[in-house]
HTML snippet that shows the backbone in 3Dmol.js (N, CA, C, O; Angstrom):
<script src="https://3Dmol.org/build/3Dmol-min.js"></script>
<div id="view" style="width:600px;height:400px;position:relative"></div>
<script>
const pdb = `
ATOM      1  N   UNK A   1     -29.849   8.011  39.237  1.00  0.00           N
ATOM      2  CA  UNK A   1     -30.782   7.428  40.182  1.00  0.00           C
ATOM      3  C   UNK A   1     -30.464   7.959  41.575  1.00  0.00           C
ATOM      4  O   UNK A   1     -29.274   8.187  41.791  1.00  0.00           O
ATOM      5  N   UNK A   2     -31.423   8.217  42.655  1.00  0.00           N
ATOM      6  CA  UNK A   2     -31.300   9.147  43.530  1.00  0.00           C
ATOM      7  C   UNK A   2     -31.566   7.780  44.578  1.00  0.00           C
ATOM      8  O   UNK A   2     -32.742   7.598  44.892  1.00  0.00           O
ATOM      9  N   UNK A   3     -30.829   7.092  44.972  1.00  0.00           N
ATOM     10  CA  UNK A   3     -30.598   6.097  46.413  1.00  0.00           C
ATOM     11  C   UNK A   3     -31.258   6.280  47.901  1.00  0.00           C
ATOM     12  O   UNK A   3     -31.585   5.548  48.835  1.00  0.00           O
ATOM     13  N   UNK A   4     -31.268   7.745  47.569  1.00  0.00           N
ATOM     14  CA  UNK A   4     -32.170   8.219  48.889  1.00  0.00           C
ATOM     15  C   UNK A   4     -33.757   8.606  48.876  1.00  0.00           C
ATOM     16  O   UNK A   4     -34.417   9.070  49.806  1.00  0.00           O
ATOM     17  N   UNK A   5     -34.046   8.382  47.964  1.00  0.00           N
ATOM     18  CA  UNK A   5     -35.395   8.198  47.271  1.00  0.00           C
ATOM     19  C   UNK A   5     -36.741   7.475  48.325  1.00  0.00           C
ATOM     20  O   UNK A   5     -36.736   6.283  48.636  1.00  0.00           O
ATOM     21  N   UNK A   6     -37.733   8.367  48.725  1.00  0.00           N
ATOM     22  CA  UNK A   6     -39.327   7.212  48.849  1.00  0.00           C
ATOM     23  C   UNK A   6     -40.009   8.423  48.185  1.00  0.00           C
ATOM     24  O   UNK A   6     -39.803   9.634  48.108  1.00  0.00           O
ATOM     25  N   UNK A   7     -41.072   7.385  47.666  1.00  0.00           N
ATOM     26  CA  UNK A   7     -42.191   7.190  47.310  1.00  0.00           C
ATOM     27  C   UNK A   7     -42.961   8.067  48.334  1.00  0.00           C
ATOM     28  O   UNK A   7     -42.825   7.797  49.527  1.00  0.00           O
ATOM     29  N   UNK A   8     -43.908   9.292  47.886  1.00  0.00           N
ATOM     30  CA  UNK A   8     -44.881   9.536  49.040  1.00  0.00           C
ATOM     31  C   UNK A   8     -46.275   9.620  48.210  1.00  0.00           C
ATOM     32  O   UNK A   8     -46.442  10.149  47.111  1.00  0.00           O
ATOM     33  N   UNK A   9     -47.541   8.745  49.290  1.00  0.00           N
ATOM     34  CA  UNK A   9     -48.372   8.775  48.950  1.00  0.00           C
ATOM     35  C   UNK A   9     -49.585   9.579  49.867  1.00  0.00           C
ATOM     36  O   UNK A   9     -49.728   9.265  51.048  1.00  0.00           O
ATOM     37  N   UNK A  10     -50.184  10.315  49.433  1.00  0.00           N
ATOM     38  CA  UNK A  10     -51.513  10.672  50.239  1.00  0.00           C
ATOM     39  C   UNK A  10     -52.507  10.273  50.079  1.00  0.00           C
ATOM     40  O   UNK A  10     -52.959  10.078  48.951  1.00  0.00           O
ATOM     41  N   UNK A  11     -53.283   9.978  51.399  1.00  0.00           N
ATOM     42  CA  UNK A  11     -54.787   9.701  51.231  1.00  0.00           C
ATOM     43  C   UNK A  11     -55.565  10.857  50.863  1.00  0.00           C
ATOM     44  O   UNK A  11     -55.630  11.933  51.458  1.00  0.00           O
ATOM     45  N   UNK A  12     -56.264  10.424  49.593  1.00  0.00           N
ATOM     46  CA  UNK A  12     -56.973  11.492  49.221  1.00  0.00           C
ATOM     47  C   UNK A  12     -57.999  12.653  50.014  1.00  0.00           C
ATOM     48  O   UNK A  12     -58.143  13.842  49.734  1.00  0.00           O
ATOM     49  N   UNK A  13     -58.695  11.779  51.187  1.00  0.00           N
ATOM     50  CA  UNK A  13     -59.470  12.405  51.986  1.00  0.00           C
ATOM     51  C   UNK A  13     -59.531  11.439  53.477  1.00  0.00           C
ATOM     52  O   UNK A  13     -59.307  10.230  53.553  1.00  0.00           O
ATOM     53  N   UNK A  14     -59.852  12.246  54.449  1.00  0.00           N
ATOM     54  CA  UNK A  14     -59.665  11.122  55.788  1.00  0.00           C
ATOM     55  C   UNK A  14     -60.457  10.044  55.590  1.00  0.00           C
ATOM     56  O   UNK A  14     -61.640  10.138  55.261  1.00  0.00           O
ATOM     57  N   UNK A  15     -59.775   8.834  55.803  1.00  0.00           N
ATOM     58  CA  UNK A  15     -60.412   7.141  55.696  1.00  0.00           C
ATOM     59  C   UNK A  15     -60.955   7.151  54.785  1.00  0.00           C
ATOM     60  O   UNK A  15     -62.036   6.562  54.794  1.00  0.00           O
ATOM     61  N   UNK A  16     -60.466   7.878  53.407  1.00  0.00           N
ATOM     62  CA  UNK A  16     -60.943   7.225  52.229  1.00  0.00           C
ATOM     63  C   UNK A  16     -60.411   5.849  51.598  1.00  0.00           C
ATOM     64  O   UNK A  16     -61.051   5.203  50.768  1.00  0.00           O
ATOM     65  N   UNK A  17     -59.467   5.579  51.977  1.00  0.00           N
ATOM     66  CA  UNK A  17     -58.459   4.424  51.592  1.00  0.00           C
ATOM     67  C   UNK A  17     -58.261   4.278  50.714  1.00  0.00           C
ATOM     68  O   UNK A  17     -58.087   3.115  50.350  1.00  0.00           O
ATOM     69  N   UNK A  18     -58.127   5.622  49.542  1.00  0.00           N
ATOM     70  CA  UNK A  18     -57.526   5.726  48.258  1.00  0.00           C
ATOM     71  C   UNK A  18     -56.594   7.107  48.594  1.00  0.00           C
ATOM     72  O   UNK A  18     -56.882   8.119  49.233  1.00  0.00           O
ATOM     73  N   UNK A  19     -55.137   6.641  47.763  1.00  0.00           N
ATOM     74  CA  UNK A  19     -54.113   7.409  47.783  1.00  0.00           C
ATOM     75  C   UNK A  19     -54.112   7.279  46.301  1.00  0.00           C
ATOM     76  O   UNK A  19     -54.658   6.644  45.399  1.00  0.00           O
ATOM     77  N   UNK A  20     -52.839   8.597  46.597  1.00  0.00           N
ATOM     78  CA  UNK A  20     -52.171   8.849  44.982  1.00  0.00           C
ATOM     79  C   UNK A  20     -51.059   9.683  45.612  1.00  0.00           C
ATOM     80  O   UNK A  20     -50.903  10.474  46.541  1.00  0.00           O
ATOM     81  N   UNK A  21     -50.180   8.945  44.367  1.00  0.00           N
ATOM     82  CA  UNK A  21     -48.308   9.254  44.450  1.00  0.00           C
ATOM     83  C   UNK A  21     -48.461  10.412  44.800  1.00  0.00           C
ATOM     84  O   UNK A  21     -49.564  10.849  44.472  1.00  0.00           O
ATOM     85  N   UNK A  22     -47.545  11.421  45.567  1.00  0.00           N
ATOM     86  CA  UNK A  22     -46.607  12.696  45.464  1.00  0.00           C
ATOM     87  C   UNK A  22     -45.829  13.143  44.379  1.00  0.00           C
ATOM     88  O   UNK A  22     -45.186  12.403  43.634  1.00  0.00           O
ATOM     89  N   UNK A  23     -45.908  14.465  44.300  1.00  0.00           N
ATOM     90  CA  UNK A  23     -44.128  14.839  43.497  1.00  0.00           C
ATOM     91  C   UNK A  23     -44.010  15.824  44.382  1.00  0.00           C
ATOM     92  O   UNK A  23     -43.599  16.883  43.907  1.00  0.00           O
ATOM     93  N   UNK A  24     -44.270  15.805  45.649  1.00  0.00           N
ATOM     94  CA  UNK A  24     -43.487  16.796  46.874  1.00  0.00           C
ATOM     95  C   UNK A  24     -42.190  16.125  46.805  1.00  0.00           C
ATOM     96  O   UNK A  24     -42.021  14.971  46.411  1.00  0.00           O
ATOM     97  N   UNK A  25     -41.070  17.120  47.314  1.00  0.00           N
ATOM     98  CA  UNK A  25     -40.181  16.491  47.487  1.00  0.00           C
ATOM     99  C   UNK A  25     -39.395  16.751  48.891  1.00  0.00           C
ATOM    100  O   UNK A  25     -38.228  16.455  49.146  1.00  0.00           O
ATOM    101  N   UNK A  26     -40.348  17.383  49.725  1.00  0.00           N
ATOM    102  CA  UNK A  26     -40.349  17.550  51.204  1.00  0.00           C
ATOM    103  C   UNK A  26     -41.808  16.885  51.795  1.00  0.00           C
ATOM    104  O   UNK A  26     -42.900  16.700  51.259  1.00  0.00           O
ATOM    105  N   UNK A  27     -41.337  16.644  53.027  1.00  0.00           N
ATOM    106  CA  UNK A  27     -42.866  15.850  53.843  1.00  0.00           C
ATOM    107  C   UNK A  27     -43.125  17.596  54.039  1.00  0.00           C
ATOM    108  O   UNK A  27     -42.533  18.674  53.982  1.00  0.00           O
ATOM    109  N   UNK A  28     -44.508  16.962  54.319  1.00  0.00           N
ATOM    110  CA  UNK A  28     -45.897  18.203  54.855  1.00  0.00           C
ATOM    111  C   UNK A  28     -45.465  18.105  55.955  1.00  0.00           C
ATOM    112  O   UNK A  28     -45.200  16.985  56.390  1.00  0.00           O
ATOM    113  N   UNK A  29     -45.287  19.123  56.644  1.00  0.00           N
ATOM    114  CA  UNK A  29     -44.848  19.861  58.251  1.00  0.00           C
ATOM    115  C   UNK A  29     -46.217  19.542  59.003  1.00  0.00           C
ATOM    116  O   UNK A  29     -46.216  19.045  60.129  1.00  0.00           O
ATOM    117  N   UNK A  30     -47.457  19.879  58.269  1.00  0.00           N
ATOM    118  CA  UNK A  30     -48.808  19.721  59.317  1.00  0.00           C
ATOM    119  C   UNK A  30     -49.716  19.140  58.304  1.00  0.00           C
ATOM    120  O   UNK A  30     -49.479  19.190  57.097  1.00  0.00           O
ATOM    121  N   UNK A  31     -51.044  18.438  58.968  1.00  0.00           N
ATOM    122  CA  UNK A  31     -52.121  18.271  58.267  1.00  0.00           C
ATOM    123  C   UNK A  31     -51.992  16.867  57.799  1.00  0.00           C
ATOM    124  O   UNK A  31     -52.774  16.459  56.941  1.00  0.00           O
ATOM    125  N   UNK A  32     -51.191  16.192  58.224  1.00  0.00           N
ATOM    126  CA  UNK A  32     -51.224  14.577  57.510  1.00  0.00           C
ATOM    127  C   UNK A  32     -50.191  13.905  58.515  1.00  0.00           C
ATOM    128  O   UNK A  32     -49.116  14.366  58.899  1.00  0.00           O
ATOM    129  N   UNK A  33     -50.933  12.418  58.917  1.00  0.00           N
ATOM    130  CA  UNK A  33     -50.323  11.649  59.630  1.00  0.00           C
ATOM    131  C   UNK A  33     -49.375  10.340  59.274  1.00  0.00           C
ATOM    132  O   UNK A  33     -49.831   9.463  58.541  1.00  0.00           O
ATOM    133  N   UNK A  34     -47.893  10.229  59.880  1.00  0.00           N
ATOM    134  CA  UNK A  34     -46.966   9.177  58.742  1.00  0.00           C
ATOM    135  C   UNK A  34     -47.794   7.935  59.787  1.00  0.00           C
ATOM    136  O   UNK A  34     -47.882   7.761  61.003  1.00  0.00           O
ATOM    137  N   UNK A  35     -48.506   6.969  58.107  1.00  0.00           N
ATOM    138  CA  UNK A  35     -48.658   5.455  58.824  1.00  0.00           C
ATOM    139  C   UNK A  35     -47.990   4.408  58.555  1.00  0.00           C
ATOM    140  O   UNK A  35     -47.609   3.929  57.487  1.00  0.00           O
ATOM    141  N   UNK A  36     -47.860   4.040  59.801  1.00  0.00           N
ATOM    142  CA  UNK A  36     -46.635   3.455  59.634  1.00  0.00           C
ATOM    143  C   UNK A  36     -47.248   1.487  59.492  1.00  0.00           C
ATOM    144  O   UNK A  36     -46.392   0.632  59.717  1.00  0.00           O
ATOM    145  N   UNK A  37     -48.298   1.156  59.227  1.00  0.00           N
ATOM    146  CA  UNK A  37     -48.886   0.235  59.067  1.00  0.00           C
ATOM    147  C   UNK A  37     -48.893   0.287  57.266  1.00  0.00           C
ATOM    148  O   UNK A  37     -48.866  -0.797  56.684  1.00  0.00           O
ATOM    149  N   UNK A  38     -48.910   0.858  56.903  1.00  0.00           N
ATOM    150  CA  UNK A  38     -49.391   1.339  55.140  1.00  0.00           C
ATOM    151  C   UNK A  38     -47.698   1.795  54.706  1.00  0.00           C
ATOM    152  O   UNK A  38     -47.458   2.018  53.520  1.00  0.00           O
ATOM    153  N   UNK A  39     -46.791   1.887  55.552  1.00  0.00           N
ATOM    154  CA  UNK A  39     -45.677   2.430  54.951  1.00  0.00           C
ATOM    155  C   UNK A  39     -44.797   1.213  55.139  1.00  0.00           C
ATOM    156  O   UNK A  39     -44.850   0.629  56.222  1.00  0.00           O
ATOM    157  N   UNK A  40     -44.128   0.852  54.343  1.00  0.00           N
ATOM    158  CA  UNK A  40     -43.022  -0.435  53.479  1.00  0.00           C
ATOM    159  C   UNK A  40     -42.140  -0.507  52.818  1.00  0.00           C
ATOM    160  O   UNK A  40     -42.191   0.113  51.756  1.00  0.00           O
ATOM    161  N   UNK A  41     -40.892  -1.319  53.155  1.00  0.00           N
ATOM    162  CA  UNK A  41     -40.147  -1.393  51.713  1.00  0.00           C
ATOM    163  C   UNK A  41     -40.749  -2.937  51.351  1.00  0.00           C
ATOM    164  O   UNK A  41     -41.569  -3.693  51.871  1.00  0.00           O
ATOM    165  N   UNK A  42     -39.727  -2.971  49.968  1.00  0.00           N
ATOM    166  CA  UNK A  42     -40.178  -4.083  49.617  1.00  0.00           C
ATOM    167  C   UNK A  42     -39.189  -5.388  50.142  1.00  0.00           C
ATOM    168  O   UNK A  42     -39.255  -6.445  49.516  1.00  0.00           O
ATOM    169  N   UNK A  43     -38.273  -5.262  51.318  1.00  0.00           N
ATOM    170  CA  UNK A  43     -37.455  -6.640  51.163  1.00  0.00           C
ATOM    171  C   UNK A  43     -37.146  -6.899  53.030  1.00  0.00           C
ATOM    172  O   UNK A  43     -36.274  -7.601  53.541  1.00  0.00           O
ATOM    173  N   UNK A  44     -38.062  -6.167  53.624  1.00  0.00           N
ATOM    174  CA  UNK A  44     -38.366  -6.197  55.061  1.00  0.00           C
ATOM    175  C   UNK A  44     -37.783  -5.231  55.703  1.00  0.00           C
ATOM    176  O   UNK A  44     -37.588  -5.602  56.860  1.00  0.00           O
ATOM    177  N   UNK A  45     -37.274  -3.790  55.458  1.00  0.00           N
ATOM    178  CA  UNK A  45     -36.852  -2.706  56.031  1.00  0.00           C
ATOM    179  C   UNK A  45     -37.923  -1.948  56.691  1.00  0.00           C
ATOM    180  O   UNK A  45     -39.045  -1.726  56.235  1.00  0.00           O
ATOM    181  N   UNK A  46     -37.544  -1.658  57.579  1.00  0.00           N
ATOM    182  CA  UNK A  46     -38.610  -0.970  58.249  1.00  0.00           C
ATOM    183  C   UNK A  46     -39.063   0.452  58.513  1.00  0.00           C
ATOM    184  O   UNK A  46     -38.346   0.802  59.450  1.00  0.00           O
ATOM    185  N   UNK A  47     -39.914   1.531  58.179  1.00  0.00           N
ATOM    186  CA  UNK A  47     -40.066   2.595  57.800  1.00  0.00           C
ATOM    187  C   UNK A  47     -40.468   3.444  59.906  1.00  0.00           C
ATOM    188  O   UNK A  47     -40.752   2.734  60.871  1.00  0.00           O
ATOM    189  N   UNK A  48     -40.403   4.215  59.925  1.00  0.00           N
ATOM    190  CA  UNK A  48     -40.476   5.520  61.417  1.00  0.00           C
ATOM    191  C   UNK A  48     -40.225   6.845  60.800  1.00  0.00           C
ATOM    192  O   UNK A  48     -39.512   7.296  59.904  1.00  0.00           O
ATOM    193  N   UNK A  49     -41.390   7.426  61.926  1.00  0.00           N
ATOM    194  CA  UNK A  49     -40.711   8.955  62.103  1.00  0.00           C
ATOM    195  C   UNK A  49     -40.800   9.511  62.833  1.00  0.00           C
ATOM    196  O   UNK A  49     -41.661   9.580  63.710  1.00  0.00           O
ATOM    197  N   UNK A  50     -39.630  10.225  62.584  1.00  0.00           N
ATOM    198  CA  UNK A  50     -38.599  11.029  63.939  1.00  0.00           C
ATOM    199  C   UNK A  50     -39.516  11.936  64.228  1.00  0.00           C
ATOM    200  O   UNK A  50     -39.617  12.664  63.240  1.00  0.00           O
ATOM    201  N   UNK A  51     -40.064  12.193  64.863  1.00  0.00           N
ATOM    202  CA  UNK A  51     -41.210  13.746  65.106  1.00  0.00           C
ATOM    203  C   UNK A  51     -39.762  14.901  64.940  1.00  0.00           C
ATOM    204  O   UNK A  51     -39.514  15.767  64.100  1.00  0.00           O
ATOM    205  N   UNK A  52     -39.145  14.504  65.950  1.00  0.00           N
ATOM    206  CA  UNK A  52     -38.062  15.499  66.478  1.00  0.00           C
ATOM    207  C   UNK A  52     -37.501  16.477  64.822  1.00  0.00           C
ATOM    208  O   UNK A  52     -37.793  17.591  64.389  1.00  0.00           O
ATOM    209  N   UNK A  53     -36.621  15.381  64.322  1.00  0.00           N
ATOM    210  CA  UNK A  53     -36.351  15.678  63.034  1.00  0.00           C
ATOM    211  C   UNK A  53     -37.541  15.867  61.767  1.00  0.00           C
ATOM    212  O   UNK A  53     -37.369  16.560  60.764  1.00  0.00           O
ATOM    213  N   UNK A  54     -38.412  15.306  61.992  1.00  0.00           N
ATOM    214  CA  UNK A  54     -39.602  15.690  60.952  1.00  0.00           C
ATOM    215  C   UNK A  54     -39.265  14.731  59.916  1.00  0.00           C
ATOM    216  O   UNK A  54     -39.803  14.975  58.836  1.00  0.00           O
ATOM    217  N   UNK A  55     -38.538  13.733  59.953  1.00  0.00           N
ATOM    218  CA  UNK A  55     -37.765  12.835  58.931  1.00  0.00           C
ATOM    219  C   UNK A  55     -38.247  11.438  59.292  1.00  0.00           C
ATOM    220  O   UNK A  55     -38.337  10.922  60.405  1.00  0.00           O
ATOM    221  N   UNK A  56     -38.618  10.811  57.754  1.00  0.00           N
ATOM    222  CA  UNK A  56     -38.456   8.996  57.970  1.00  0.00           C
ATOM    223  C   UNK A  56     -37.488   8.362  57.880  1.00  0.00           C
ATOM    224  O   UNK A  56     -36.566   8.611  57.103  1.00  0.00           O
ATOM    225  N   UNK A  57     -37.551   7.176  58.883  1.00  0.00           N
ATOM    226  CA  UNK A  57     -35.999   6.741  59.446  1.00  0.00           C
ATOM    227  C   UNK A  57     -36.386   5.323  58.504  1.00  0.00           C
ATOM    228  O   UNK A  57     -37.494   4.791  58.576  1.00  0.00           O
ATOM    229  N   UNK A  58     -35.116   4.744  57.490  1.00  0.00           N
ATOM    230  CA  UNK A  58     -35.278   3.601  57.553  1.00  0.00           C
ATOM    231  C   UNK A  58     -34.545   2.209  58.087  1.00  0.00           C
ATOM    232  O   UNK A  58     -33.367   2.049  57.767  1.00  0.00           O
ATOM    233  N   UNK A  59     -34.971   1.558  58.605  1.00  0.00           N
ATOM    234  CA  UNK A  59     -33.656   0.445  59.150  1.00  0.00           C
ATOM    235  C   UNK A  59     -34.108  -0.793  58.673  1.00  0.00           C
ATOM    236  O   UNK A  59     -35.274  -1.186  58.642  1.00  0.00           O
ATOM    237  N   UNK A  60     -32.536  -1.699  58.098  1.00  0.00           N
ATOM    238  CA  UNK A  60     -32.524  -2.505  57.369  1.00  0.00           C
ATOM    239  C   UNK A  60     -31.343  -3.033  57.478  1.00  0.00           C
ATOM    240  O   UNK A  60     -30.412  -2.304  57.820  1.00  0.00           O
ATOM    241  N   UNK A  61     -31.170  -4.126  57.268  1.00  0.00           N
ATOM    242  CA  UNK A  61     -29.466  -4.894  57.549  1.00  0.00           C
ATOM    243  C   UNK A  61     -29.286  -4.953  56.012  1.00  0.00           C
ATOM    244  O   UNK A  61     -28.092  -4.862  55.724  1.00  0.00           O
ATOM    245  N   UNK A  62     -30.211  -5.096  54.784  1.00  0.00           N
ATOM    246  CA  UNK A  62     -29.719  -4.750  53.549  1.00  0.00           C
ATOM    247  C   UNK A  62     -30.067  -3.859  52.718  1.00  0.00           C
ATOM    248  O   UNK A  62     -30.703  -3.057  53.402  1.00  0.00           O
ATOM    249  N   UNK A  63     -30.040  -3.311  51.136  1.00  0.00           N
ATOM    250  CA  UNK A  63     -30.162  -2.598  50.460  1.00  0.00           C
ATOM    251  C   UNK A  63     -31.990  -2.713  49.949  1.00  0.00           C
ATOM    252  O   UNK A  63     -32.107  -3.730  49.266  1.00  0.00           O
ATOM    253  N   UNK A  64     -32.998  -2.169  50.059  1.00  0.00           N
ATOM    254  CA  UNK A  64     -33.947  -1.901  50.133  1.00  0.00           C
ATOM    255  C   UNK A  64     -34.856  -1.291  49.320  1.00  0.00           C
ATOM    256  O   UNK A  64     -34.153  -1.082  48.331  1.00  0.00           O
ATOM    257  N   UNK A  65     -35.916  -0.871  49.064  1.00  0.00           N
ATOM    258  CA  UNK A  65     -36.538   0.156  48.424  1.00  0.00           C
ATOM    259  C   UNK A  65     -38.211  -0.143  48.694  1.00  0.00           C
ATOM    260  O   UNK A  65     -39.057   0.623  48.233  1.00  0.00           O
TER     261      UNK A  65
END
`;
const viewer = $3Dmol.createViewer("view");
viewer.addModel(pdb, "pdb");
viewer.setStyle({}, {cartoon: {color: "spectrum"}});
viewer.zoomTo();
viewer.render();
</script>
């Protein structure tokens, strides 16, 4: 089991408000925006991203997913 693990989903087309899972296993560099309203764990951790690093940050005082 890989601990460092998310889930990525894309919207199929702009404001369609249907997604479907990823099997990227890098984020897209261009062409898609991280929302951070639609992005979650499940036990109140909170999802960001770093523009700088190109990376999602998660923060959480416990173990998460």
């Amino acid at each position: 089991m890989n601990i460092n693990a998310l889930t990525m989903m894309y919207e199929t087309s702009p404001d369609s408000g249907e997604y479907q899972v990823s099997s990227d296993v890098t984020w897209a560099q261009e062409g898609y925006v991280f929302n951070s309203v639609l992005s979650k764990c499940e036990n109140g951790g909170v999802l960001s991203w770093n523009d700088e690093t190109k990376r999602v940050i998660m923060s959480s005082n416990t173990s998460d997913k």
